[in-house]
Each structure stands twice: as C-alpha cells, then as structure tokens.
N, CA, C and O atoms as a Maestro MAE file, in Angstrom:
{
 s_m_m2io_version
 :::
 2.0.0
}

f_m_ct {
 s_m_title
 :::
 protein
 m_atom[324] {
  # First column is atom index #
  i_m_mmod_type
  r_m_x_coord
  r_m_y_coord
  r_m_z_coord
  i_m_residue_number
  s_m_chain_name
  s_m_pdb_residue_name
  s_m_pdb_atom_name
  i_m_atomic_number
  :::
  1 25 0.845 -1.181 0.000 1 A "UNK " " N  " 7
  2 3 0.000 0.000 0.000 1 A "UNK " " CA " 6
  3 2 0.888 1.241 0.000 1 A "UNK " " C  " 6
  4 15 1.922 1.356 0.658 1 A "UNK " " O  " 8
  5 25 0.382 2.121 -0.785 2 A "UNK " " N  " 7
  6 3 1.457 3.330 -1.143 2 A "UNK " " CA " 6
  7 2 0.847 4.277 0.215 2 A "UNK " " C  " 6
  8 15 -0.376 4.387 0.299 2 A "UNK " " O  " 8
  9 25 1.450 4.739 0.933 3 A "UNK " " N  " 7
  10 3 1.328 5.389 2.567 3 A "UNK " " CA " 6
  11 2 0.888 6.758 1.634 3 A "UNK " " C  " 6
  12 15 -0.255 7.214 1.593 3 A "UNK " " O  " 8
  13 25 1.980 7.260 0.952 4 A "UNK " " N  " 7
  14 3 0.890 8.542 0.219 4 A "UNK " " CA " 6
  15 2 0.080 9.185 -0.324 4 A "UNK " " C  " 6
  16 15 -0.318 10.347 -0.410 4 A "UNK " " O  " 8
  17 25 -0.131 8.088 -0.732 5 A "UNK " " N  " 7
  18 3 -1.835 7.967 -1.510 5 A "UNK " " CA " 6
  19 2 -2.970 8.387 -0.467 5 A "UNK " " C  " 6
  20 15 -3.808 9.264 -0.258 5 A "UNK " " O  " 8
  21 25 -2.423 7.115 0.090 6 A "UNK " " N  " 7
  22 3 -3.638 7.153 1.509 6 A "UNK " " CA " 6
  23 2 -3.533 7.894 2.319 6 A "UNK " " C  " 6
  24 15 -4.499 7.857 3.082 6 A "UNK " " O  " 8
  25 25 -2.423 8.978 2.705 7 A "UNK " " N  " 7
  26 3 -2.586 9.762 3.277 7 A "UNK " " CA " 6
  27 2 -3.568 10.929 2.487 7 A "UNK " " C  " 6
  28 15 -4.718 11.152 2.867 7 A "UNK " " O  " 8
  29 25 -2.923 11.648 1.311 8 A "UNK " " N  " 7
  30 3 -3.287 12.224 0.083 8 A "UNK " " CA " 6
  31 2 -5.050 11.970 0.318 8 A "UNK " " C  " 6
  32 15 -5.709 12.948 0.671 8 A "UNK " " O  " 8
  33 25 -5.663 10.794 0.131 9 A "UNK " " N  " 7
  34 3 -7.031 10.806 0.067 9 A "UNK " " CA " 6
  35 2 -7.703 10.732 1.419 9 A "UNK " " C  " 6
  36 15 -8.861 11.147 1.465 9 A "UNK " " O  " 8
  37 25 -6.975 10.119 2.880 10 A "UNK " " N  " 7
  38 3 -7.559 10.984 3.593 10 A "UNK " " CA " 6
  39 2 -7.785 12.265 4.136 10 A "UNK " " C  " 6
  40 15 -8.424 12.500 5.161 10 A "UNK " " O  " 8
  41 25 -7.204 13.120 3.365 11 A "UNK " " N  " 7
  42 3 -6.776 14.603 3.172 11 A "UNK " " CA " 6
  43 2 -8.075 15.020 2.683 11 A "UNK " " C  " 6
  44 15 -8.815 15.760 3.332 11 A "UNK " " O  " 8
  45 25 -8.380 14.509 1.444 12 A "UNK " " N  " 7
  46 3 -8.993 15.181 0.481 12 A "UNK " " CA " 6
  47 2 -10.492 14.813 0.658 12 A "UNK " " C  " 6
  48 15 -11.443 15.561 0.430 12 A "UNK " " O  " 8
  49 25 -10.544 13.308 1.183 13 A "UNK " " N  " 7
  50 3 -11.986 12.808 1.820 13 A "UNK " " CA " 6
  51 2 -12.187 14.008 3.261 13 A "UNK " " C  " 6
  52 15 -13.259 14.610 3.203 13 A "UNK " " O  " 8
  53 25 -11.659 14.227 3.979 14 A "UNK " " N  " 7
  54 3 -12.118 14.898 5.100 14 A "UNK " " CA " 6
  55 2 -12.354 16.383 5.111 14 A "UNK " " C  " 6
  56 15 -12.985 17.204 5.777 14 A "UNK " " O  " 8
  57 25 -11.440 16.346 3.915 15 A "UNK " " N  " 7
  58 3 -11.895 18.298 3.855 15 A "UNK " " CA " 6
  59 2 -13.284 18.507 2.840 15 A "UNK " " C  " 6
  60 15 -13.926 19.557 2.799 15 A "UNK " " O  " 8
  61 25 -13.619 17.192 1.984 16 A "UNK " " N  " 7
  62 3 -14.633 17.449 1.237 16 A "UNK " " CA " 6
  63 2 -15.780 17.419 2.470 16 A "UNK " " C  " 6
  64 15 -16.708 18.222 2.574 16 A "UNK " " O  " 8
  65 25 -15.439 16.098 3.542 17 A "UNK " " N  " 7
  66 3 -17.021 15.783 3.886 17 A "UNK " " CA " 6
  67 2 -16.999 17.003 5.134 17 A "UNK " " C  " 6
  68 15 -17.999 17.091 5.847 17 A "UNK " " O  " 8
  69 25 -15.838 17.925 5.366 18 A "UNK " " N  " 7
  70 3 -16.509 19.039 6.324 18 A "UNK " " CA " 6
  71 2 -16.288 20.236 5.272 18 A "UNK " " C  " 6
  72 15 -15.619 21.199 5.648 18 A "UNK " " O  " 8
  73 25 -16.631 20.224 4.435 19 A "UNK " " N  " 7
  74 3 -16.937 21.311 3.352 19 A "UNK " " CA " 6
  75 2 -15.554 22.679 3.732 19 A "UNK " " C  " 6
  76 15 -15.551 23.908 3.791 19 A "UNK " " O  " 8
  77 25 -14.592 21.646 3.903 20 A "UNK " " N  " 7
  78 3 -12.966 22.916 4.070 20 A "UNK " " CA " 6
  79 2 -11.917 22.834 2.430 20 A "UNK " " C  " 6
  80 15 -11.588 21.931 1.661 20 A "UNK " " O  " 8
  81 25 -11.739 23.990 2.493 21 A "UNK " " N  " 7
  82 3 -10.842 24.172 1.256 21 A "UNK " " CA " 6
  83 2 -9.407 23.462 1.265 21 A "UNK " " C  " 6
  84 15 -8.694 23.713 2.237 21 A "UNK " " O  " 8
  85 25 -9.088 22.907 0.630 22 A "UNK " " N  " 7
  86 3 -7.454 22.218 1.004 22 A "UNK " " CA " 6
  87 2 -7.140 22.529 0.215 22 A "UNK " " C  " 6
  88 15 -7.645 22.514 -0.908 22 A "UNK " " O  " 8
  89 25 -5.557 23.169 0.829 23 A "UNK " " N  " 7
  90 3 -4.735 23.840 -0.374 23 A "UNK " " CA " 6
  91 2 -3.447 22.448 -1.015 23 A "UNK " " C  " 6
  92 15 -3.193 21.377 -0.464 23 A "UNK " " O  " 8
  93 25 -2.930 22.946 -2.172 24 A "UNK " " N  " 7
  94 3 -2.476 22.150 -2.697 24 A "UNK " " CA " 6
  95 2 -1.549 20.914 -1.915 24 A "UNK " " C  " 6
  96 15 -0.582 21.289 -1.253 24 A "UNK " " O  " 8
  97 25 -1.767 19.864 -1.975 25 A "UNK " " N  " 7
  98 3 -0.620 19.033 -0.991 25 A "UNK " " CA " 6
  99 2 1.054 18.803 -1.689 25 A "UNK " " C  " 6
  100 15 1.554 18.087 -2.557 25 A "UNK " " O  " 8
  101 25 1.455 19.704 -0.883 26 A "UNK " " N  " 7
  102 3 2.979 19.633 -1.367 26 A "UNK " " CA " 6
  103 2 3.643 19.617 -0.271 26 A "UNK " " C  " 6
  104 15 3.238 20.157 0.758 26 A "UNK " " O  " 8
  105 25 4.706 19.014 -0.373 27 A "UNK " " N  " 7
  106 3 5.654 18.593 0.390 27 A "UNK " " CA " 6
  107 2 6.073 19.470 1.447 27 A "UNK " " C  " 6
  108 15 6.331 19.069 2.582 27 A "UNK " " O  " 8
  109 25 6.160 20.992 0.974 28 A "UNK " " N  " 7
  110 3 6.473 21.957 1.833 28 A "UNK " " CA " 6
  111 2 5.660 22.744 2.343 28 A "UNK " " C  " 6
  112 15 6.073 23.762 2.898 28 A "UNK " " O  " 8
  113 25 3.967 22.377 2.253 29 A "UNK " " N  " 7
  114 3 2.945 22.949 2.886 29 A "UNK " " CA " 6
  115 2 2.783 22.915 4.339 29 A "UNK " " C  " 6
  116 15 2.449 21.810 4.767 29 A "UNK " " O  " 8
  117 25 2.971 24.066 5.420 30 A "UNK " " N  " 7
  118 3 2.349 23.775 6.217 30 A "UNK " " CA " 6
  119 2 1.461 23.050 6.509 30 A "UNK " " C  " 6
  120 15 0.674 22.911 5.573 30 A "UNK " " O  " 8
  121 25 1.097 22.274 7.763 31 A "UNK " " N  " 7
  122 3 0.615 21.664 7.767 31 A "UNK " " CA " 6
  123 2 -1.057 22.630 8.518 31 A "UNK " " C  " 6
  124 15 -2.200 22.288 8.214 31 A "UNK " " O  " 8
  125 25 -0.738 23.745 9.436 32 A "UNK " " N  " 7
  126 3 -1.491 24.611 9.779 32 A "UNK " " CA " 6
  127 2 -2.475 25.552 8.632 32 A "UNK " " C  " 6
  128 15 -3.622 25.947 8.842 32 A "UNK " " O  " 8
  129 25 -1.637 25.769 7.359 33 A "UNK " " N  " 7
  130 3 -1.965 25.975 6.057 33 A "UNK " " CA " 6
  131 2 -2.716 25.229 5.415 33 A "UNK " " C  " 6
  132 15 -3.228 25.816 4.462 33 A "UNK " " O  " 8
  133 25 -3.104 23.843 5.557 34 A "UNK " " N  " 7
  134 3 -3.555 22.805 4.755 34 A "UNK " " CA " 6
  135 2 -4.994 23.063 4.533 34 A "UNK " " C  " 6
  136 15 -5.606 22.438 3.666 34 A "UNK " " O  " 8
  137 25 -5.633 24.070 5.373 35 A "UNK " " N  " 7
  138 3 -7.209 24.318 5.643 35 A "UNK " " CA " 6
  139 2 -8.127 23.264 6.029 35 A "UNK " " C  " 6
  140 15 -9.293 23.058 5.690 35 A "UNK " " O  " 8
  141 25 -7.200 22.523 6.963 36 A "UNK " " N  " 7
  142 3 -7.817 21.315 7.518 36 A "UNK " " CA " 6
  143 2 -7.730 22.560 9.082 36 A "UNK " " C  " 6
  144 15 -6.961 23.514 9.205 36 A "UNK " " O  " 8
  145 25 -8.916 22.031 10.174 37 A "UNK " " N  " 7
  146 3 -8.735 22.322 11.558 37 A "UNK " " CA " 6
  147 2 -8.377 20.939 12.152 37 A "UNK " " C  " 6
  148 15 -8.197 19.792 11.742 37 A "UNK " " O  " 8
  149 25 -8.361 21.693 13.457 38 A "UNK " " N  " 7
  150 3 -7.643 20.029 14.668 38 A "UNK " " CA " 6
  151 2 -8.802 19.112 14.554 38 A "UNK " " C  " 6
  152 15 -8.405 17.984 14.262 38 A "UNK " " O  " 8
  153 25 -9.774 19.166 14.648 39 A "UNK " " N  " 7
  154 3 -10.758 17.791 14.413 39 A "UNK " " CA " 6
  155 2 -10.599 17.271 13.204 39 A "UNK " " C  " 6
  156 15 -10.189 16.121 13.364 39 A "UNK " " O  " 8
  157 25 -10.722 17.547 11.956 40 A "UNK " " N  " 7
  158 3 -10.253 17.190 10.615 40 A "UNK " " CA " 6
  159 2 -8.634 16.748 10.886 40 A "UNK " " C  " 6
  160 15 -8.247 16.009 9.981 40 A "UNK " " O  " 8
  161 25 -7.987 16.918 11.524 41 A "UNK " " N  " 7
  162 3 -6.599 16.448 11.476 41 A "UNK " " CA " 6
  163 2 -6.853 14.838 12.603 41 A "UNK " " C  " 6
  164 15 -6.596 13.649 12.417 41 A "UNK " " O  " 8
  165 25 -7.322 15.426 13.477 42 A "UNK " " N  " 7
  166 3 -7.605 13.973 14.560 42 A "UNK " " CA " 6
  167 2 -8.671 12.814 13.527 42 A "UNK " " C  " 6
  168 15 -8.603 11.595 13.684 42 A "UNK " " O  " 8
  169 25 -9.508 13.404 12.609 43 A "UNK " " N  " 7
  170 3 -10.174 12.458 12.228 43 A "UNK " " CA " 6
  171 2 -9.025 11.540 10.890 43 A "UNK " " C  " 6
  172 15 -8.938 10.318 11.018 43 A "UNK " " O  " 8
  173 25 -8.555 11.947 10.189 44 A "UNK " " N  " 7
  174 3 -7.399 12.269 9.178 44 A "UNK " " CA " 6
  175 2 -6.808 10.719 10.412 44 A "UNK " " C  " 6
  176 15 -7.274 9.580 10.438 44 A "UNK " " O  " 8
  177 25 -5.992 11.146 11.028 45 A "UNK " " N  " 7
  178 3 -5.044 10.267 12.160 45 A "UNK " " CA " 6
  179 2 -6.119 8.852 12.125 45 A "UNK " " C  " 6
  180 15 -6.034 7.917 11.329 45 A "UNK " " O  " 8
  181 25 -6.927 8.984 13.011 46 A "UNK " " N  " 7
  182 3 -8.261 7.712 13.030 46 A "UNK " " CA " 6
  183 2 -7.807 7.097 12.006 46 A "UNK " " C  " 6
  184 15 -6.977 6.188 12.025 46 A "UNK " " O  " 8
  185 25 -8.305 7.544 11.115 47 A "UNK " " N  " 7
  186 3 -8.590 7.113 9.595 47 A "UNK " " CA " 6
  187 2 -7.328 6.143 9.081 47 A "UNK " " C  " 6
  188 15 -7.307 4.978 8.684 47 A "UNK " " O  " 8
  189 25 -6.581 6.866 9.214 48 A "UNK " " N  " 7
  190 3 -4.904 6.397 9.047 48 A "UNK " " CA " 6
  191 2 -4.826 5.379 9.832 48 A "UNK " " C  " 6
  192 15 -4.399 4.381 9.251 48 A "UNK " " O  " 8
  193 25 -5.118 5.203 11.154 49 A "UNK " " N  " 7
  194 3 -4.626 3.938 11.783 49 A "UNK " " CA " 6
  195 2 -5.365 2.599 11.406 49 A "UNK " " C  " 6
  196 15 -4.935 1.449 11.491 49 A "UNK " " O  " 8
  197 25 -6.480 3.010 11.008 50 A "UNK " " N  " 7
  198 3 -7.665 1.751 10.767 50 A "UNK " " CA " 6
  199 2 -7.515 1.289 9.475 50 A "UNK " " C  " 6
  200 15 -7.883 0.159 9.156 50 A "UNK " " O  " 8
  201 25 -6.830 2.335 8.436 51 A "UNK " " N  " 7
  202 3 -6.640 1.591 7.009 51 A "UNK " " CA " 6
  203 2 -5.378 1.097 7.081 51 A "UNK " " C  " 6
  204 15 -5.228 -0.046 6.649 51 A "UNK " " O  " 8
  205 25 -4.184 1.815 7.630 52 A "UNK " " N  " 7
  206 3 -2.664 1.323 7.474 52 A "UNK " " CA " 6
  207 2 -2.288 0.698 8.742 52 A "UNK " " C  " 6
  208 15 -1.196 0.131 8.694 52 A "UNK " " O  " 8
  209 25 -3.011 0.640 10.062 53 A "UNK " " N  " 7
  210 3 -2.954 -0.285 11.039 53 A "UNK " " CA " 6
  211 2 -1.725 0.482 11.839 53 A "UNK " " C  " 6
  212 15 -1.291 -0.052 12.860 53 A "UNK " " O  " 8
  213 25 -1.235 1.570 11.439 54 A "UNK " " N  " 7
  214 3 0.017 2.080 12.517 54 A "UNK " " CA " 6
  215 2 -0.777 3.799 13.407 54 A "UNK " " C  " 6
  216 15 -1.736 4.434 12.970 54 A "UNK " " O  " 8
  217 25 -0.087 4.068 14.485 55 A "UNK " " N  " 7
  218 3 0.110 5.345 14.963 55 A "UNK " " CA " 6
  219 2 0.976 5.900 15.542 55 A "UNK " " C  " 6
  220 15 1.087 6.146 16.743 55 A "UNK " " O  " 8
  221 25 1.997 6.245 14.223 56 A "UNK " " N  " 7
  222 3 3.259 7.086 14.659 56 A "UNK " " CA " 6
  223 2 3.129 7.657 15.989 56 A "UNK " " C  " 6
  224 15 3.844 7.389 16.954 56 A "UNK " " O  " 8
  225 25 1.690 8.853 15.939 57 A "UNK " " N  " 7
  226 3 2.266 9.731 17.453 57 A "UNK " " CA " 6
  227 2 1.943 8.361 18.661 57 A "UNK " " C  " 6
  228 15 1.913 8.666 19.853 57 A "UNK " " O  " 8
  229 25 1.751 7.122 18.309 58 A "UNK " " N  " 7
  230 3 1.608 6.790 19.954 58 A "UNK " " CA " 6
  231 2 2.986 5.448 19.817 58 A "UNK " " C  " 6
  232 15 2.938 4.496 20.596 58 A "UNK " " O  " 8
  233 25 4.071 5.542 18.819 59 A "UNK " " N  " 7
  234 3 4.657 4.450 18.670 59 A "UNK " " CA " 6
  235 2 6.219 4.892 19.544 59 A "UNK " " C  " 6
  236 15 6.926 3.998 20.009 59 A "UNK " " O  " 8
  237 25 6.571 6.265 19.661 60 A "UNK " " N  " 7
  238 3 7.516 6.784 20.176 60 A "UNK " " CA " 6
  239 2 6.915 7.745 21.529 60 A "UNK " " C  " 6
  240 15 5.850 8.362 21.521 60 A "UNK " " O  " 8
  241 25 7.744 7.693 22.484 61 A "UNK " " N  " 7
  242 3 7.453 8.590 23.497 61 A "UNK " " CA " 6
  243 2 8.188 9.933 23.084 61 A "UNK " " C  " 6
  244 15 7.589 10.974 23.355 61 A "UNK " " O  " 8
  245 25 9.490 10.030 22.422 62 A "UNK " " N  " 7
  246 3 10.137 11.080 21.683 62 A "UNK " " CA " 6
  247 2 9.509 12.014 20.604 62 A "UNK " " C  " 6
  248 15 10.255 12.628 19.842 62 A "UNK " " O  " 8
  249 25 8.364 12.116 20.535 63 A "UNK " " N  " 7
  250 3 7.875 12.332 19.176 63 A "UNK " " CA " 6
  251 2 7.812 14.058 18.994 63 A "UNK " " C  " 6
  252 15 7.285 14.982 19.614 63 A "UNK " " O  " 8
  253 25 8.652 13.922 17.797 64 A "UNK " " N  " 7
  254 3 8.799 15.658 17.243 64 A "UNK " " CA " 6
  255 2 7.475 15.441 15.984 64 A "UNK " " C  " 6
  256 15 7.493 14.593 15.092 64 A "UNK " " O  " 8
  257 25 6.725 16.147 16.155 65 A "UNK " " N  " 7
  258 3 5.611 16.595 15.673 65 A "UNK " " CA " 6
  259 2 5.469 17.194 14.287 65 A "UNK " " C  " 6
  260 15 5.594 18.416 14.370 65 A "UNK " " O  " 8
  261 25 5.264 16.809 13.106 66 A "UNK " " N  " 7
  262 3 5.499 17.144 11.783 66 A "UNK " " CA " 6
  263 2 4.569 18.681 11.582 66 A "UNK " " C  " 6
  264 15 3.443 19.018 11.946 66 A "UNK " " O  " 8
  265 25 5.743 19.421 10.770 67 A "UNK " " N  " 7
  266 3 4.806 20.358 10.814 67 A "UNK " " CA " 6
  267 2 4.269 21.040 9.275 67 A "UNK " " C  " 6
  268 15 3.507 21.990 9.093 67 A "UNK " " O  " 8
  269 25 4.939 20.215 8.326 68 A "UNK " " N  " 7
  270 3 5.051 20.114 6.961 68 A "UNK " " CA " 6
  271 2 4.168 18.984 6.414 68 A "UNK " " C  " 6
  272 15 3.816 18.061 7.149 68 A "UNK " " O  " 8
  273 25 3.746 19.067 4.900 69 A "UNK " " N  " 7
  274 3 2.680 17.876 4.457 69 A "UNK " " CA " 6
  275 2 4.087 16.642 4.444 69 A "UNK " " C  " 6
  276 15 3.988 15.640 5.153 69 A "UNK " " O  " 8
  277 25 5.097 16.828 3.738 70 A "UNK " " N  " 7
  278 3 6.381 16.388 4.045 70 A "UNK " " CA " 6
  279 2 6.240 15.248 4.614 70 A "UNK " " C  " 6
  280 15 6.016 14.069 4.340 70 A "UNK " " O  " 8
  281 25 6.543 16.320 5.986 71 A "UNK " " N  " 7
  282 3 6.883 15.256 7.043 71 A "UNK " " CA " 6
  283 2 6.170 14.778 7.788 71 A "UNK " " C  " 6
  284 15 6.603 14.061 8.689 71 A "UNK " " O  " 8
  285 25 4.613 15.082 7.604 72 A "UNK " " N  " 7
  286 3 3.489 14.332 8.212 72 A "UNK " " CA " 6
  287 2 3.685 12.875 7.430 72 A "UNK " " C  " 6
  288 15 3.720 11.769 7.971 72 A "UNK " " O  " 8
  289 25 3.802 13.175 6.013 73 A "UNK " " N  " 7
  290 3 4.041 11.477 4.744 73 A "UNK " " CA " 6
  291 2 5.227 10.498 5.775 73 A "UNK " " C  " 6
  292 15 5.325 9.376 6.272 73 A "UNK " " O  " 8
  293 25 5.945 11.727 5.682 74 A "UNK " " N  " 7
  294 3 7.333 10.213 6.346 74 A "UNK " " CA " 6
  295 2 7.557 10.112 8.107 74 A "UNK " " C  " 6
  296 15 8.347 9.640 8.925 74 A "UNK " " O  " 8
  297 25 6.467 10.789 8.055 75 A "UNK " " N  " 7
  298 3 6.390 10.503 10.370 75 A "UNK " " CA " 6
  299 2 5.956 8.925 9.372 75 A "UNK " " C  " 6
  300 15 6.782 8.032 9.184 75 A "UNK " " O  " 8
  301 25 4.552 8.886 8.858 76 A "UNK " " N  " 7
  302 3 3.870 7.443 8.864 76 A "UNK " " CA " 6
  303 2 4.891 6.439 7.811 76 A "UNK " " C  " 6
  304 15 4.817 5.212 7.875 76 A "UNK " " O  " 8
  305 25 5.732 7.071 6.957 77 A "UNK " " N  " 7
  306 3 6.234 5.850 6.525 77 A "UNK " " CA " 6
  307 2 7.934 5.154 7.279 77 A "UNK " " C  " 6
  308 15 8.616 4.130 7.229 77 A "UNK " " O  " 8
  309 25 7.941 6.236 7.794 78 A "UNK " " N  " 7
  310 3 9.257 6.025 8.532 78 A "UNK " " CA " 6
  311 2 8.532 4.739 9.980 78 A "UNK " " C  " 6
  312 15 9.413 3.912 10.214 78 A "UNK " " O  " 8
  313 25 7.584 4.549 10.628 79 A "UNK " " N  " 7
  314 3 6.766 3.835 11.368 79 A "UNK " " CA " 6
  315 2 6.617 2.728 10.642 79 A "UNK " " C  " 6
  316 15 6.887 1.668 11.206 79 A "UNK " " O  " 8
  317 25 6.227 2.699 9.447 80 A "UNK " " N  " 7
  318 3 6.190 1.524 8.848 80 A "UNK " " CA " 6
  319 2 7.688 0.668 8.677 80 A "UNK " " C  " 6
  320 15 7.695 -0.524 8.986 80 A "UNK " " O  " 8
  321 25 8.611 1.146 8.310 81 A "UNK " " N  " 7
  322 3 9.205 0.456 8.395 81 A "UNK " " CA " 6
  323 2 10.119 -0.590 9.105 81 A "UNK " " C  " 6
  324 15 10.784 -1.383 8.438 81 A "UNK " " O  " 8
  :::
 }
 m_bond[323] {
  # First column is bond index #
  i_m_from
  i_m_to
  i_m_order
  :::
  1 1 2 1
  2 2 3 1
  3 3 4 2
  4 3 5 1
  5 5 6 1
  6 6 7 1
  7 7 8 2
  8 7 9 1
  9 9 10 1
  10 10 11 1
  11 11 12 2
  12 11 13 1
  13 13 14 1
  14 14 15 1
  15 15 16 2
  16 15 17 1
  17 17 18 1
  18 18 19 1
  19 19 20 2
  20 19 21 1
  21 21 22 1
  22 22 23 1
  23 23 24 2
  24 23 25 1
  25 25 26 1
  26 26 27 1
  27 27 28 2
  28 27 29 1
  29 29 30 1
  30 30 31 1
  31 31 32 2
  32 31 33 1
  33 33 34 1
  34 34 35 1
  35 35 36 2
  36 35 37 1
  37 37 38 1
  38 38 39 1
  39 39 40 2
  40 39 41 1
  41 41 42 1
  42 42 43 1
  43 43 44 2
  44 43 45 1
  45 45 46 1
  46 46 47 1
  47 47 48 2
  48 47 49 1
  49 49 50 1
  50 50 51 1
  51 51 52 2
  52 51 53 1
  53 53 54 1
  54 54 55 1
  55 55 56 2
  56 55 57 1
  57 57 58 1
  58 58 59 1
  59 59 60 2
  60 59 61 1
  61 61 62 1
  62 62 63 1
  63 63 64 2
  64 63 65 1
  65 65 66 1
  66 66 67 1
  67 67 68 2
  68 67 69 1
  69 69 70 1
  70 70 71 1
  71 71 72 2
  72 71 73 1
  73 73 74 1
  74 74 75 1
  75 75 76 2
  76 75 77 1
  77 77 78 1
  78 78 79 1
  79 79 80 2
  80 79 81 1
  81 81 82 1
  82 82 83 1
  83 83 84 2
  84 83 85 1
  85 85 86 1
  86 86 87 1
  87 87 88 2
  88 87 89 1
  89 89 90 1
  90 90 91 1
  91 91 92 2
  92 91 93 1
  93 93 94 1
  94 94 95 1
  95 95 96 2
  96 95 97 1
  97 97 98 1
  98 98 99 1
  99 99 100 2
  100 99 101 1
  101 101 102 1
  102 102 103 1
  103 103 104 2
  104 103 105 1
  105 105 106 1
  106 106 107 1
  107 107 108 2
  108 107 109 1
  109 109 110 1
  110 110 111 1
  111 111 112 2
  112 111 113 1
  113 113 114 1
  114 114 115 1
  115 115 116 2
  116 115 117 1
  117 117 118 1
  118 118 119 1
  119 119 120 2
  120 119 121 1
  121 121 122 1
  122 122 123 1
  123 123 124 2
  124 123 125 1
  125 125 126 1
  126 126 127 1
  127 127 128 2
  128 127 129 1
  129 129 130 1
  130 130 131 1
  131 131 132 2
  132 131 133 1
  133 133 134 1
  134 134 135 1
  135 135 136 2
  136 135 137 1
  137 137 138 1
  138 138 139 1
  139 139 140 2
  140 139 141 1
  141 141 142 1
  142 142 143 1
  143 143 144 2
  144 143 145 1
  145 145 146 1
  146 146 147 1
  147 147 148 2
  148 147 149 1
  149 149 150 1
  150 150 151 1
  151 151 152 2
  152 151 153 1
  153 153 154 1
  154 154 155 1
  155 155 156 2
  156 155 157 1
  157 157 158 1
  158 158 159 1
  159 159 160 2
  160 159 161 1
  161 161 162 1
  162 162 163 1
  163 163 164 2
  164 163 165 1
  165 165 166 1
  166 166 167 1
  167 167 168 2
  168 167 169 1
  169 169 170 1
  170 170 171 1
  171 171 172 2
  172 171 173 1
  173 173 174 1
  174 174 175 1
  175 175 176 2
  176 175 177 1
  177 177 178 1
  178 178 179 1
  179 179 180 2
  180 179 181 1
  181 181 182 1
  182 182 183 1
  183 183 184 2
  184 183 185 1
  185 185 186 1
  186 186 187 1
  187 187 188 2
  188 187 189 1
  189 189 190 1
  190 190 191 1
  191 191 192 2
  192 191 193 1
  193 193 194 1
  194 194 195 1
  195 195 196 2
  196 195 197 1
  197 197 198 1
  198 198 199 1
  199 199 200 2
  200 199 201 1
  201 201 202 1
  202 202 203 1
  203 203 204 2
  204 203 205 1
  205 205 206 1
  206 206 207 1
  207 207 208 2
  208 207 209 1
  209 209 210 1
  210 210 211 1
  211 211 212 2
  212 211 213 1
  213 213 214 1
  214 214 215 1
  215 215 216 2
  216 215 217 1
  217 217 218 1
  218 218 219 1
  219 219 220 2
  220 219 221 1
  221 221 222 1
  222 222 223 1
  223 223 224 2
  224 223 225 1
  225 225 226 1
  226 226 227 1
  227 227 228 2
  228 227 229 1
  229 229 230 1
  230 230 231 1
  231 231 232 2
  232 231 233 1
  233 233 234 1
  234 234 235 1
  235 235 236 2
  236 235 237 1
  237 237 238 1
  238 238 239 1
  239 239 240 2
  240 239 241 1
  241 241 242 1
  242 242 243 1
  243 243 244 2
  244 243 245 1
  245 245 246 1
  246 246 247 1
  247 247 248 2
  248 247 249 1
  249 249 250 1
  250 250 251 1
  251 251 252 2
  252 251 253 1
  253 253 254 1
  254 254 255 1
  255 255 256 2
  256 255 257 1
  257 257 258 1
  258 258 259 1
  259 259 260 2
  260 259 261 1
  261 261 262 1
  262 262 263 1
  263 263 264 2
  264 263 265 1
  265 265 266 1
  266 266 267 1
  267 267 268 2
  268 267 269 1
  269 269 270 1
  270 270 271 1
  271 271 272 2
  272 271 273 1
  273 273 274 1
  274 274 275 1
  275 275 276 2
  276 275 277 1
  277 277 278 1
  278 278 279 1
  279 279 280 2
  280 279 281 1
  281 281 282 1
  282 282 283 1
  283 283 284 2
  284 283 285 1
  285 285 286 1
  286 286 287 1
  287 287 288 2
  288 287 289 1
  289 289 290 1
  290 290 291 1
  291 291 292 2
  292 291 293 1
  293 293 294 1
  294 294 295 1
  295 295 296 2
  296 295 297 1
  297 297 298 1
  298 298 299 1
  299 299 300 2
  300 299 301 1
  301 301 302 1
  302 302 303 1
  303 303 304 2
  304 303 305 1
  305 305 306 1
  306 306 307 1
  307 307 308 2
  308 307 309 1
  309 309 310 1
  310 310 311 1
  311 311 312 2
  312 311 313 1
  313 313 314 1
  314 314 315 1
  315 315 316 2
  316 315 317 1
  317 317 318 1
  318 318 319 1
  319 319 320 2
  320 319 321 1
  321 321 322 1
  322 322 323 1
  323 323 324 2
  :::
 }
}
C-alpha cells in the first residue's frame, strides 16, 4: 500500500465531507496551512490507523511533531518500516 496515496485521500476525503478548502498538498505545505482544523486532522489520524494499522504519534514517546505535508508522509512511513 502506497502510505501517500492514503494519506493524500484521507486529506482530500475529510476536507470534502466538512466542506474545508485544502490547499495544494505539497511537500512543503504547512501543515497549519492545509485548511484542515484540529478535528479534521484527529479524524485524518483515526482514519490512518484503521486503514494502514500504525500510529506514529503513539509508537515513540520522543515524538517531534510534523509540521510540513512532508513530514506528516514520512512521520507514517518512517513507522512503517
């Protein structure tokens, strides 16, 4: 399973079904920029653990917090591996 895809469409599924604008997903987008809010981001996370079965923020007690579309992609694929 390609981790960016599925991130990518739970992006794009959650901002459609709360009627939010998402700006382009690029690598160097804020992630505060994305025109997602914190519930759309917590639902986004859910979503992620139940299709790809991981949760980066609960797999490390160290966890530096992505703040880029970037590095939200490789918090979850760096977990996978």
């Amino acid at each position: 399973m390609d981790i960016r895809s599925e991130i990518v469409t739970q992006f794009t599924q959650v901002a459609e079904e709360h009627t939010m604008r998402l700006a382009p997903l690029a690598d160097d987008l804020e992630l505060l920029s994305s025109g997602l809010d914190s519930l759309c981001f917590a639902i986004v996370v859910v979503r992620l653990q139940d299709v790809l079965g991981i949760d980066p923020f609960s797999a490390s007690e160290d966890v530096l917090f992505p703040v880029t579309f970037g590095e939200f992609v490789k918090f979850y694929e760096n977990v996978e591996r």
